[in-house]
VOGU-3710 file (C-alpha; in Angstrom, 3 decimals, decimal comma):
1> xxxxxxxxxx> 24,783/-20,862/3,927  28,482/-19,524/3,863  29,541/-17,315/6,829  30,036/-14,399/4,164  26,922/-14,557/2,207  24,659/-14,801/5,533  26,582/-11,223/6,525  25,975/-9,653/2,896  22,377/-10,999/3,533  21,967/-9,117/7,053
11> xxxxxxxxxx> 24,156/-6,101/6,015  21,598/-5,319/2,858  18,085/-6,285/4,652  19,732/-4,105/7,723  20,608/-0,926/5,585  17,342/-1,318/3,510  14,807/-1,529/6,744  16,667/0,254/9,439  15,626/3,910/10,188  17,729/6,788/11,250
21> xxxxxxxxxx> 16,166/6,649/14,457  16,719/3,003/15,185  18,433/2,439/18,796  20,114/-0,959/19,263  17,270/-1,010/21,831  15,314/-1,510/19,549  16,265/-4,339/16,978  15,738/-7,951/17,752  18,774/-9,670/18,306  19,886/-13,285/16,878
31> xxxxxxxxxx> 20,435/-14,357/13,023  18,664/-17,503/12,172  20,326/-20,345/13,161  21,534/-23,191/10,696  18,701/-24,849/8,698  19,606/-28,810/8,014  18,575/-27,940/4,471  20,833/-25,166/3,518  21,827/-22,109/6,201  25,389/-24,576/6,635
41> xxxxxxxxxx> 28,591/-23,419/7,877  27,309/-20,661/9,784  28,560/-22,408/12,952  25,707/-21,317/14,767  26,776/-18,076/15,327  24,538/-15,301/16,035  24,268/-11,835/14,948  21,910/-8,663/14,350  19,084/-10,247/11,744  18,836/-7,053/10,206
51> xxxxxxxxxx> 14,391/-6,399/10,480  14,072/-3,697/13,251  11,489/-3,086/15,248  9,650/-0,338/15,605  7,462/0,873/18,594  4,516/3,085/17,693  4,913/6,197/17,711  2,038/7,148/19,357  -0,439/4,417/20,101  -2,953/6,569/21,147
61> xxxxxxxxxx> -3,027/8,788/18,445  -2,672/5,439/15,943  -6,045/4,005/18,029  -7,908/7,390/18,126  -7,252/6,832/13,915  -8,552/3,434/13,757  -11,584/4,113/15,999  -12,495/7,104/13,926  -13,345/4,812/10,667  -16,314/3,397/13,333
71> xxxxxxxxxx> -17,072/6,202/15,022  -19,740/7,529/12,416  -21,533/4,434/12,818  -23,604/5,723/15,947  -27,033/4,480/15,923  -25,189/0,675/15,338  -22,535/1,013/17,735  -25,359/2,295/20,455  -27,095/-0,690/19,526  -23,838/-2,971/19,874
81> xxxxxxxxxx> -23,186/-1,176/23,258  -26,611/-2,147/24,487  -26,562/-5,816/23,730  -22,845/-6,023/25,336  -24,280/-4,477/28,282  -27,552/-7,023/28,210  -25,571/-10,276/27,313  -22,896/-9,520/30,176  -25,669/-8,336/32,659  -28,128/-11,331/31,714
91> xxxxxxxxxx> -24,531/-13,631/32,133  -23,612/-12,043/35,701  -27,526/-12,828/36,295  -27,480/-15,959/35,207  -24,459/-17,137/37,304  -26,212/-15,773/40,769  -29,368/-17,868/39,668  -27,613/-20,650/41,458  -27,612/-19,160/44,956  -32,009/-19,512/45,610
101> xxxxxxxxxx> -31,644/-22,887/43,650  -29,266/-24,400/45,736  -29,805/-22,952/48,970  -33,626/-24,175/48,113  -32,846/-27,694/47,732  -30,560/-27,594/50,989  -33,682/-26,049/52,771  -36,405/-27,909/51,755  -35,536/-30,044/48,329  -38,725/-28,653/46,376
111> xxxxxxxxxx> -38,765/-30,377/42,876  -41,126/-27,554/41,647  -38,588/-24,743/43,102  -35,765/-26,335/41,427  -37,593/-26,647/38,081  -38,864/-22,726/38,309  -34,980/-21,669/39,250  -33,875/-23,483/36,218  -36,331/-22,197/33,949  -36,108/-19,010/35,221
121> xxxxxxxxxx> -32,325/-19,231/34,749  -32,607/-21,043/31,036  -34,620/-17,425/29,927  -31,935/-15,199/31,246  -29,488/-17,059/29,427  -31,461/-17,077/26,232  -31,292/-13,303/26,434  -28,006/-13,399/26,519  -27,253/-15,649/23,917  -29,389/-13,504/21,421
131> xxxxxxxxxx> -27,400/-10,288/22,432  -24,358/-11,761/22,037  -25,621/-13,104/18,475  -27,114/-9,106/17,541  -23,733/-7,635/19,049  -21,816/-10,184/16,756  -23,424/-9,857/13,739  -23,686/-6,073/13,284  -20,126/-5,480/14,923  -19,139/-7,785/11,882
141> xxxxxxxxxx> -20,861/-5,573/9,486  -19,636/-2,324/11,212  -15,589/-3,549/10,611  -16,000/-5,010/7,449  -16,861/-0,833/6,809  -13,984/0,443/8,173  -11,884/-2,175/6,616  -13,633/-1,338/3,458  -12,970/2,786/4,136  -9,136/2,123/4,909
151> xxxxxxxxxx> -8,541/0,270/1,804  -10,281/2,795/-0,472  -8,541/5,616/1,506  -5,132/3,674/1,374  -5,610/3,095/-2,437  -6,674/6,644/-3,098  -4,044/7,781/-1,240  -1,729/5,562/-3,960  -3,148/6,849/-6,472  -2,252/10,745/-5,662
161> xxxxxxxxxx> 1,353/10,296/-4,247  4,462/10,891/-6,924  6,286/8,542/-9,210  9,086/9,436/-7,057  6,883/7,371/-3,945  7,423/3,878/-6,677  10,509/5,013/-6,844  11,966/4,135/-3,287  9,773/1,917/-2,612  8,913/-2,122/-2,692
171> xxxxxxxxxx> 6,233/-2,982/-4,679  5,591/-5,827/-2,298  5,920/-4,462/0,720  3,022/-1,706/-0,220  0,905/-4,581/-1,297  2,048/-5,894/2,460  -0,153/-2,853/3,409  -3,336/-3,895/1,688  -3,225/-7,642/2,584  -1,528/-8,583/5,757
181> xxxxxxxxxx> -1,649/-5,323/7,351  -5,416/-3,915/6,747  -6,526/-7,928/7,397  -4,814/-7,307/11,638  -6,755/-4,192/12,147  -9,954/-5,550/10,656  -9,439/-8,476/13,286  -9,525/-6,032/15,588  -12,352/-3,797/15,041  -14,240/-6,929/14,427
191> xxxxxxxxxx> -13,618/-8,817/17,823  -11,524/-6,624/20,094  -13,306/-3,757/20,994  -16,424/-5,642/21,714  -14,566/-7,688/23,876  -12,766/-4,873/25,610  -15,861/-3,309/26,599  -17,517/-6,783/27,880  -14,977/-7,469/29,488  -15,050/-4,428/31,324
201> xxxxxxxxxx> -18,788/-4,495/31,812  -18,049/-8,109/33,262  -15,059/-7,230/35,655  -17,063/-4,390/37,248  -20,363/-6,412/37,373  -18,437/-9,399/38,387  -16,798/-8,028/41,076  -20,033/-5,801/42,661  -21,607/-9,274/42,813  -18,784/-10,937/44,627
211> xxxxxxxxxx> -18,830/-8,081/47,356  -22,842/-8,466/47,733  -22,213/-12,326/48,366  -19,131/-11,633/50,342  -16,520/-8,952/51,526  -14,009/-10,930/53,051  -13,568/-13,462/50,257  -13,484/-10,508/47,858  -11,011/-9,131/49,434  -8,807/-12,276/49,274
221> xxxxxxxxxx> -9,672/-13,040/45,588  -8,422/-9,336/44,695  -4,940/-10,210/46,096  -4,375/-12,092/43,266  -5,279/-9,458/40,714  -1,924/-7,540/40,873  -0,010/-10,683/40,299  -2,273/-11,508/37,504  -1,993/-7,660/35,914  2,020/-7,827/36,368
231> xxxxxxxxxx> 2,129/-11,279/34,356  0,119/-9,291/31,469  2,304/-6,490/31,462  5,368/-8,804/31,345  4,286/-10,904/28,827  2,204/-7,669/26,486  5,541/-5,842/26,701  7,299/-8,978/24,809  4,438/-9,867/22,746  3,969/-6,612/21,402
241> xxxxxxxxxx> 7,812/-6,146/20,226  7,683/-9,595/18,644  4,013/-9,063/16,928  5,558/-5,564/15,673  9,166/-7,732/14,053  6,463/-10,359/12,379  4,496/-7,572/10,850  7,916/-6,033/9,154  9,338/-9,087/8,282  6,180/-10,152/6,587
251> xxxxxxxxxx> 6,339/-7,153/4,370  10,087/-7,936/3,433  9,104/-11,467/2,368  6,251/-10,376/0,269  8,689/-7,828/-1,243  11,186/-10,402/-2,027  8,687/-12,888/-3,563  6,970/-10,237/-5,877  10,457/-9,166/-7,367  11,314/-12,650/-7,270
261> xxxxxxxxxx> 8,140/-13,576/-9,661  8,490/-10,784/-11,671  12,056/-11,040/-12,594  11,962/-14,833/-12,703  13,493/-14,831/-16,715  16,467/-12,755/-14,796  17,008/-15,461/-12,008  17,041/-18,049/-14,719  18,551/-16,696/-17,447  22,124/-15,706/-14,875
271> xxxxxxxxxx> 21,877/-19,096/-12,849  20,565/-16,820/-9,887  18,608/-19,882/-8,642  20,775/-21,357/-6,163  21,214/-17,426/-4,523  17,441/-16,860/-4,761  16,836/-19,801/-2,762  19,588/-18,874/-0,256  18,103/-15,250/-0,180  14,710/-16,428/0,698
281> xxxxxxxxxx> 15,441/-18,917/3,004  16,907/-16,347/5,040  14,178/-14,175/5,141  11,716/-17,362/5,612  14,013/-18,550/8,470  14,269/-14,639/9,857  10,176/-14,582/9,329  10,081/-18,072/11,163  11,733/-16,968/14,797  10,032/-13,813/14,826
291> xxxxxxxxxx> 6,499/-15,668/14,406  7,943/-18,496/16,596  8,598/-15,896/19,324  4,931/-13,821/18,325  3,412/-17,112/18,805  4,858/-18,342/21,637  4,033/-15,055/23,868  0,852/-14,581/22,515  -0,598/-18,247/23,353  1,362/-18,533/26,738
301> xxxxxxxxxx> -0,672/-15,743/27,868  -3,585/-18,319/28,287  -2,158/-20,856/30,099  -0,371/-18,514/32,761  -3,773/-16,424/33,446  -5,546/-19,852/33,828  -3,132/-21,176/36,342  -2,944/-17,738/38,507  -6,888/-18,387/38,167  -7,032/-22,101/39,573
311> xxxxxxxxxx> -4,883/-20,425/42,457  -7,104/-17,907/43,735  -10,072/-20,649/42,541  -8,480/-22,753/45,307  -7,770/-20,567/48,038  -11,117/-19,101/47,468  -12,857/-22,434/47,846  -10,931/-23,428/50,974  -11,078/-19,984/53,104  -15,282/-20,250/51,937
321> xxxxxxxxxx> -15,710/-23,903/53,113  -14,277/-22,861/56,358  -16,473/-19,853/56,523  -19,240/-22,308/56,129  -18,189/-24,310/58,888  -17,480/-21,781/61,095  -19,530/-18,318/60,462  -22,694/-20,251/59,104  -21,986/-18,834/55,221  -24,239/-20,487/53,166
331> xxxxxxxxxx> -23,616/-23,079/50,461  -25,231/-21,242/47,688  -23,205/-18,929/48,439  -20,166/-20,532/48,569  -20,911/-22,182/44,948  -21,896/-18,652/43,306  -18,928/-16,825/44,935  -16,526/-19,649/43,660  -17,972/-19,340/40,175  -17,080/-15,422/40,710
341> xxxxxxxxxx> -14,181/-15,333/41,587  -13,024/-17,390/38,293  -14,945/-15,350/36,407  -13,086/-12,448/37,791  -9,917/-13,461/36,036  -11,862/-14,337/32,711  -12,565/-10,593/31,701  -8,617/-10,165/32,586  -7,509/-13,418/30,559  -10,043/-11,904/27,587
351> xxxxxxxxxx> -8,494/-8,400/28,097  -5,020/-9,733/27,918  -5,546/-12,202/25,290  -6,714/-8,651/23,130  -3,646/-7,086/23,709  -1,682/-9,337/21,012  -4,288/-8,597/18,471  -4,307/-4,785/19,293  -0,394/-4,448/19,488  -0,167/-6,929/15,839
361> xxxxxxxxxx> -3,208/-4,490/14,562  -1,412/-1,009/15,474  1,844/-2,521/13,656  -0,126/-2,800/11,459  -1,896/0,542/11,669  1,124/2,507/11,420  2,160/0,922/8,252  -0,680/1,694/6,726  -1,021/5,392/8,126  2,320/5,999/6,710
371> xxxxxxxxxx> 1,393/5,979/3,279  -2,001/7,534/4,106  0,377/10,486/5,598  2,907/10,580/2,686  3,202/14,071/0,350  1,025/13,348/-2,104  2,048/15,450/-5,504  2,105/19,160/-4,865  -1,171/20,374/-5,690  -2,200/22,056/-9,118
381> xxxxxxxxxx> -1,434/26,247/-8,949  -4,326/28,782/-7,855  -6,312/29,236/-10,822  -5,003/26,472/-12,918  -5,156/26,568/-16,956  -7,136/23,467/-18,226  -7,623/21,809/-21,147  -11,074/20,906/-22,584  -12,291/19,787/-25,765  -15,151/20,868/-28,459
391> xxxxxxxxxx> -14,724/25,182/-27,422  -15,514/26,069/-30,908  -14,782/22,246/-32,144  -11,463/22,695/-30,566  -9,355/21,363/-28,065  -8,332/24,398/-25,825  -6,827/25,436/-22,850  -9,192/27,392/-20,676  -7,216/29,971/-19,386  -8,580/31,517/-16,119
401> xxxxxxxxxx> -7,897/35,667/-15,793  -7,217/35,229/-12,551  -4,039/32,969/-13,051  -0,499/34,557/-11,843  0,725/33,765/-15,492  -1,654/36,391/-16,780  -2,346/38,741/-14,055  1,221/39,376/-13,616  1,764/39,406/-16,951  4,397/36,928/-17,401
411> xxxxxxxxxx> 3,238/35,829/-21,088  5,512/36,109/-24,271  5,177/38,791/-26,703  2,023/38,039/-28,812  0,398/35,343/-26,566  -2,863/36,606/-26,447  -3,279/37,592/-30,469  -4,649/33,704/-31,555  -7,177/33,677/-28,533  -10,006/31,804/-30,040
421> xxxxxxxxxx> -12,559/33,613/-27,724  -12,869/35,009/-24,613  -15,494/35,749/-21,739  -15,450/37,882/-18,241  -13,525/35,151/-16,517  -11,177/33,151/-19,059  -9,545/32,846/-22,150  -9,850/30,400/-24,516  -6,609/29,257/-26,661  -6,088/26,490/-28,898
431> xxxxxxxxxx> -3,946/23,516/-27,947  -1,064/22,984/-30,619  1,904/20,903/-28,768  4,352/23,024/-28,698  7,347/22,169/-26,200  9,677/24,460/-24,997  12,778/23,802/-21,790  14,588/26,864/-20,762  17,990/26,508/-18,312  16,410/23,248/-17,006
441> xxxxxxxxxx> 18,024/22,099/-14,169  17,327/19,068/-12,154  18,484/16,231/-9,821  16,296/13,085/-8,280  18,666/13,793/-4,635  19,519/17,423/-4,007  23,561/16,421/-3,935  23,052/15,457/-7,851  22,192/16,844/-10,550  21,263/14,691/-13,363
451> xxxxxxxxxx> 20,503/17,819/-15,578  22,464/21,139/-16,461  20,919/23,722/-18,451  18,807/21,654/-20,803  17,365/24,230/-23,439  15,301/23,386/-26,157  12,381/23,719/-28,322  9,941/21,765/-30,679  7,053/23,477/-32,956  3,900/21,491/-32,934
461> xxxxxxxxxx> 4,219/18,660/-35,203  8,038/18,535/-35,436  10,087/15,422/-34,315  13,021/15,785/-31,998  14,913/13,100/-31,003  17,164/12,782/-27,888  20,270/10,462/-28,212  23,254/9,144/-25,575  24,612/7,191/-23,317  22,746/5,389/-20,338
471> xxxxxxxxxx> 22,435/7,952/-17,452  22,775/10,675/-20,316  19,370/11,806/-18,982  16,991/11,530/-21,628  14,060/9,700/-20,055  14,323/12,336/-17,448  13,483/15,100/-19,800  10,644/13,078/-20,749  9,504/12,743/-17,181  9,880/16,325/-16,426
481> xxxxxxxxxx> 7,807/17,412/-19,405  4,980/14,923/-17,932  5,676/16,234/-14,039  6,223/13,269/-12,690  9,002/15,104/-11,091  9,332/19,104/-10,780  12,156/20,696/-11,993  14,763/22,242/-9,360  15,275/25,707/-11,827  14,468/26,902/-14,778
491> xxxxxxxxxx> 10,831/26,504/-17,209  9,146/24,283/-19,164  6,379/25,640/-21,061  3,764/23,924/-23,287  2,041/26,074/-25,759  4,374/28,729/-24,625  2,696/28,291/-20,984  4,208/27,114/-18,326  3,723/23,406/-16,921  3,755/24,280/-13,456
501> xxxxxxxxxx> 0,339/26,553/-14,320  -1,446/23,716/-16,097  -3,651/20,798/-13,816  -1,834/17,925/-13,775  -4,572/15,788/-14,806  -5,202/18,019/-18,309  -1,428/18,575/-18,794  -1,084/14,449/-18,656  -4,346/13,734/-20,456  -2,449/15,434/-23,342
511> xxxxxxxxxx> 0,915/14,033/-23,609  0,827/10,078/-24,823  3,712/7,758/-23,974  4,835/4,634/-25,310  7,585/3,178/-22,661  10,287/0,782/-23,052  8,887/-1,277/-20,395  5,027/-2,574/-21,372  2,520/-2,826/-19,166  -0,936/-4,444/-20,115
521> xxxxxxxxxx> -3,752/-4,649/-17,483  -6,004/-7,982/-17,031  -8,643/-7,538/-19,665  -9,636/-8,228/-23,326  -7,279/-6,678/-26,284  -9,448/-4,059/-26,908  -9,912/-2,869/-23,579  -6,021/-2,635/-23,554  -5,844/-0,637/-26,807  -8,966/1,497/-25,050
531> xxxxxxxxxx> -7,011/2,608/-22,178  -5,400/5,115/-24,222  -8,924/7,099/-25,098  -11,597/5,396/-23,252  -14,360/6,735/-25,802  -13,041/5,282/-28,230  -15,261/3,770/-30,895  -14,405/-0,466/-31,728  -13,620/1,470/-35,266  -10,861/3,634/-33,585
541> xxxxxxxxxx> -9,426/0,490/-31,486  -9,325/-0,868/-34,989  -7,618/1,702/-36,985  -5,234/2,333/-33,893  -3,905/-1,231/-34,063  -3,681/-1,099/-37,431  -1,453/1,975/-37,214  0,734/0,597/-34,985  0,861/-2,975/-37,168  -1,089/-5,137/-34,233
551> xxxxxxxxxx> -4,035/-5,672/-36,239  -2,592/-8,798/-38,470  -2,024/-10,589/-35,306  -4,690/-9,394/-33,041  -7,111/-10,967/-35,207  -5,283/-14,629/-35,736  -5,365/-14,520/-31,597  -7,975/-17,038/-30,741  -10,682/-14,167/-30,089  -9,523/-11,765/-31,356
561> xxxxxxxxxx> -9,967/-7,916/-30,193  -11,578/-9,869/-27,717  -9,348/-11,997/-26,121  -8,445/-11,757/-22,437  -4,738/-10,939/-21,111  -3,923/-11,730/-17,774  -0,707/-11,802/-16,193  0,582/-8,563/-17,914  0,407/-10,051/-21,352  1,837/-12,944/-20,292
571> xxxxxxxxxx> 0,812/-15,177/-23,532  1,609/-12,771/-25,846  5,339/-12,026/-27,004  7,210/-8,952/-26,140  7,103/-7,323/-29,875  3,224/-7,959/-29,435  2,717/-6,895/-25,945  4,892/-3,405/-27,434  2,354/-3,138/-30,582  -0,250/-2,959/-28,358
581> xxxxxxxxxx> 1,496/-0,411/-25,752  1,657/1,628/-29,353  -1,306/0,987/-30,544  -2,847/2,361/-27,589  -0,532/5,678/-27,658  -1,942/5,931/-31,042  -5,783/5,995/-30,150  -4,739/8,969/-27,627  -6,002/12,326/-29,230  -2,754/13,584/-27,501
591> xxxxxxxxxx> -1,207/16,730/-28,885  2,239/15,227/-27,782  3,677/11,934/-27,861  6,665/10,626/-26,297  8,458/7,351/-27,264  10,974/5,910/-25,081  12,627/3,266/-26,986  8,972/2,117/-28,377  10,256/-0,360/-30,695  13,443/-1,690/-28,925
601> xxxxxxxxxx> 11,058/-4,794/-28,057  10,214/-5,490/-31,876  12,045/-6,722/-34,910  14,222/-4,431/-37,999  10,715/-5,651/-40,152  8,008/-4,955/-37,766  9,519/-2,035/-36,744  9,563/-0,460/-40,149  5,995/-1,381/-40,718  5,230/0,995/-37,554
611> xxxxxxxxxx> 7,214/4,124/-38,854  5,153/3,921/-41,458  2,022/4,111/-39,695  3,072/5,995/-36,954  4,391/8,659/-39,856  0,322/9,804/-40,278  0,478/10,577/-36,595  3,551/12,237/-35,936  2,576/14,598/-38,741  -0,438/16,416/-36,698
621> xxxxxxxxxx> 1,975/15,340/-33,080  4,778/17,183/-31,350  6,578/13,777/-31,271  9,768/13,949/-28,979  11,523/10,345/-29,412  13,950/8,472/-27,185  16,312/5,728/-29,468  19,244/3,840/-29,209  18,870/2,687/-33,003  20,111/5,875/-34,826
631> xxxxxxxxxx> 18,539/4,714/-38,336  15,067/5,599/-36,495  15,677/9,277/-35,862  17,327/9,965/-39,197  13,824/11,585/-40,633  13,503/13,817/-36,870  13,594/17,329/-37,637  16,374/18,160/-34,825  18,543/15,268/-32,732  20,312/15,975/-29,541
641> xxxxxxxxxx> 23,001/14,473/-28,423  23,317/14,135/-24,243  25,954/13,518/-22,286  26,124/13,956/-18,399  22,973/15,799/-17,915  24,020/18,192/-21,088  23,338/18,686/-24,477  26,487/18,517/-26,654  25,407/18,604/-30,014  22,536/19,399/-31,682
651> xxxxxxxxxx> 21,206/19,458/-35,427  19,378/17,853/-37,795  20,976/14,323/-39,367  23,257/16,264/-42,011  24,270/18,678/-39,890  25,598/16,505/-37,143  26,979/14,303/-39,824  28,860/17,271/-41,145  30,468/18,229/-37,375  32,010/14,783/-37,022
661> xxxxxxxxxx> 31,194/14,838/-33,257  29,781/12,405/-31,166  26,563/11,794/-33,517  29,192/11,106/-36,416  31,388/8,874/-34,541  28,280/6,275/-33,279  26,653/6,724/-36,421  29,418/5,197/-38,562  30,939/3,060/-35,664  33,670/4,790/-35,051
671> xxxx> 32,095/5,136/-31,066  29,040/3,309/-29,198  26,710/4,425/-26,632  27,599/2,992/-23,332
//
């Protein structure tokens, strides 16, 4: 890989994944070296790799959180606690079994004492192997819970945050959250706490035993402990920062590779191949050293607790023998302190083993907690005005008294007179898809604004029609009318009421979009078509595709309405995959419809054949249409023209002819939209 594309590489992974409050401190340091099958001419040179590394924040508040998704679990964990505490006593128990035996064949070589000490020491051991099977099993069942509560949570949580969330951020990276992320912590819950506690359990119990059978060789065996602990923290401190580089890095990747998939036509279509491969070998290489360096202090933790171990192992066995010669310590003794005194380190080589998975599962943790903690959309006014069906066989907004838009009597001049009823508590008004914006301003960043005083208005059932350059802003009207962002000033009103009053979930439930981008879900045809009205009769599904002109080939498909799509359409063309985004906009009893370049995806013919049918809709819709192909908003009953956030022009199709503005110079060729 060239010199200058392996900079570009770390400059735009660096910018992308580096927070404000990164400190050089803090980053990993060292580009990936020279691959022999592509990263060439990089010299071996090293530099910043660009995925920083995060400590937690606050690892006791991120473990507090994790434990809480167990902590309801009482009665089981009680039970779980009990059989820790039985296995590791039965264990310690089991180990001093040795002392009588052996000391009894020194003293008198008994075959029947010898066979009682065994059995007696075969029992204790069965106990403990049944504990230690009950512990495992419901611990198992009492993670899998919390694993199954954080994912819910997490994918609640998605569904409640703002478009503006998808927006600036990775799809694959959040799906980094689900997989990779939830899969740590469950690791822990499942295996680490237990262990923690035996451990613990075992340490104590372990070492009370070893100052019953002796004092003095206790007291040598502990001078190895603080060796042992500093070798932990030395080796948790590194292990840690690496664990927490692997988890970020393996969220990049993912990233990378779902955008990669998904935009695969793209790479091929502009020879991107070569670049894609040089793009992800970085980030594979990148991934590599940081799990090479994960890896490598997580397993040497083993191997350097072991050897401190067979240290104090030795010098234990040497001062006891002497002690045996000498001071007349017995052999059982001897043999069950020695056994001690190894086991001493085990609970420390189990603790510090844990301390990778806890560190990799708090990464982990945090990731997740972040999107649990992000704003979620700003929640629905006091007193919100929904929208219900069949009040008086009508589809209404229930309008609650109590709502500031009434109470402070903020309503237009004759709102009130076509109330269809009303009780002690609301008023009831028909819905008729009316759409109003008033001095609309708006930007996505506060330093921009994408909008300047949009004003406009459309009487149920008319058709406007929004047209201009890229950028001009019209999807962003669209998007404003539907909330998926608020507006920074001014009012949009529905019905003359304003959106901000309304629930989201009613105001959305009746506003149907057809997008310029598809998007079918994995299921039949019909269920696709469905997801517009999800009541809907097979007749309706029917009639709906046969408004939008799907019909004729939904039924040559090879079953039909029922025929399953996977892969977001992916064996149907993109004209067909756009009837059925319109056929499902057309089952919607939606007041309002918006189409956003709906048949930029489909031929002059087929697109013809859906005016037509979509004509019978429009008539009883507030239709507001988005279209680069002028010839389809000839029939709208207003057209505005946008440029830079504003209106320009505005007018039917004659009357914007007759200006000879902007309308009349892309209409006849003179201009074309950038």
């Amino acid at each position: 890989m060239k010199q200058e594309r392996l900079e570009f590489l770390q400059k735009k992974y660096e910018q992308r994944l580096n927070p404000q409050n990164m400190t050089p401190e803090m980053m990993l340091q060292g580009a990936p070296k020279a691959s022999a099958g592509g990263m060439k001419g990089s010299g071996g040179k090293k530099g910043r790799a660009g995925m920083p590394v995060v400590k937690p924040k606050n690892m006791k508040k991120t473990m507090g959180r994790l434990l809480a998704y167990i902590s309801h679990e009482k009665l089981r964990l009680f039970i779980v606690f009990l059989c820790v505490i039985g296995g590791t006593v039965a264990n310690l128990a089991g180990a001093y079994m040795l002392r009588p035996i052996i000391n009894g064949l020194t003293e008198n070589g008994s075959i029947a004492n010898l066979m009682q000490g065994l059995i007696m020491m075969a029992l204790i051991y069965l106990v403990a192997v049944l504990a230690q099977y009950l512990q495992q099993r419901i611990m198992i069942t009492i993670s899998q819970n919390a694993v199954l509560d954080i994912r819910n949570e997490l994918h609640g949580k998605l569904q409640k945050l703002p478009v503006r969330f998808y927006d600036n951020h990775n799809h694959g990276d959040v799906m980094s959250r689900f997989t990779n992320d939830v899969d740590v912590i469950g690791e822990m819950l499942n295996n680490t706490v237990v262990q923690l506690i035996s451990g613990s359990i075992s340490l104590v119990g372990t070492f009370a035993l070893m100052v019953y059978t002796n004092v003095w060789l206790t007291l040598i065996t502990i001078v190895m402990v603080p060796l042992m602990m500093k070798a932990v923290q030395m080796i948790g401190k590194k292990s840690r920062k690496y664990y927490q580089a692997q988890q970020a890095s393996i969220g990049t990747l993912n990233g990378f590779i779902e955008e990669n998939m998904a935009g695969q036509k793209v790479v091929k279509v502009f020879c991107y191949e070569d670049e894609s491969m040089e793009e992800f070998e970085y980030l594979n290489s990148d991934l590599k050293r940081k799990q090479i360096n994960a890896q490598f202090f997580g397993s040497i933790m083993w191997p350097v607790m072991g050897n401190l171990s067979q240290v104090s192992y030795s010098l234990t066995a040497c001062i006891g023998g002497i002690f045996c010669v000498l001071r007349g310590f017995d052999i059982g003794g001897l043999t069950v302190f020695v056994n001690y005194s190894r086991q001493f380190s085990r609970p420390i080589n189990e603790i510090s083993m844990q301390v990778n998975t806890i560190f990799s599962a708090l990464a982990g943790a945090e990731r997740v907690f972040a999107v649990m903690d992000e704003d979620a959309e700003m929640p629905d006014a006091e007193h919100a005005i929904r929208i219900e069906e069949n009040i008086e066989g009508k589809t209404c907004y229930v309008i609650p008294k109590k709502n500031g838009f009434i109470a402070n009597n903020r309503m237009p001049e004759g709102f009130l007179l076509n109330v269809i009823k009303e009780d002690e508590d609301y008023y009831y008004k028909e819905v008729q898809g009316g759409v109003a914006l008033q001095d609309v301003y708006f930007g996505y960043v506060p330093e921009k604004t994408v909008l300047k005083k949009i004003s406009l208005y459309a009487k149920p059932g008319q058709k406007i029609a929004f047209v201009g350059s890229t950028g001009a802003g019209k999807t962003t009207i669209t998007n404003l009318i539907n909330r998926f962002y608020d507006i920074d000033s001014g009012i949009i009103t529905i019905d003359d009421i304003p959106i901000m009053e309304m629930e989201r979930d009613s105001l959305r439930r009746n506003i149907a979009m057809v997008l310029q981008d598809t998007h079918l879900f994995t299921g039949t045809v019909k269920e696709n078509i469905r997801y517009g009205r999800l009541d809907a009769t097979d007749a309706e599904v029917e009639q709906a595709a046969r408004t939008a002109s799907a019909h004729s080939f939904i039924v040559r498909l090879e079953h039909g309405y029922d025929t399953m799509l996977e892969g977001d359409g992916a064996n149907l063309s993109q004209g067909q995959r756009q009837l059925i985004n319109i056929a499902r906009a057309a089952i919607s009893k939606a007041p309002i419809l918006i189409l956003d370049e709906a048949t930029s995806s489909v031929d002059t013919r087929t697109e013809k054949h859906i005016e037509k049918g979509m004509d019978s809709i429009m008539a009883q819709r507030t239709t507001l249409v988005i279209a680069h192909r002028l010839s389809t908003v000839r029939n709208a009953n207003a057209i505005m023209v946008l440029e830079k956030g504003e209106i320009i022009e505005r007018g039917d199709h004659d009357d914007l002819i007759s200006q000879k503005g902007k309308y009349y110079e892309l209409y006849t060729g003179m201009s074309e939209l950038d």
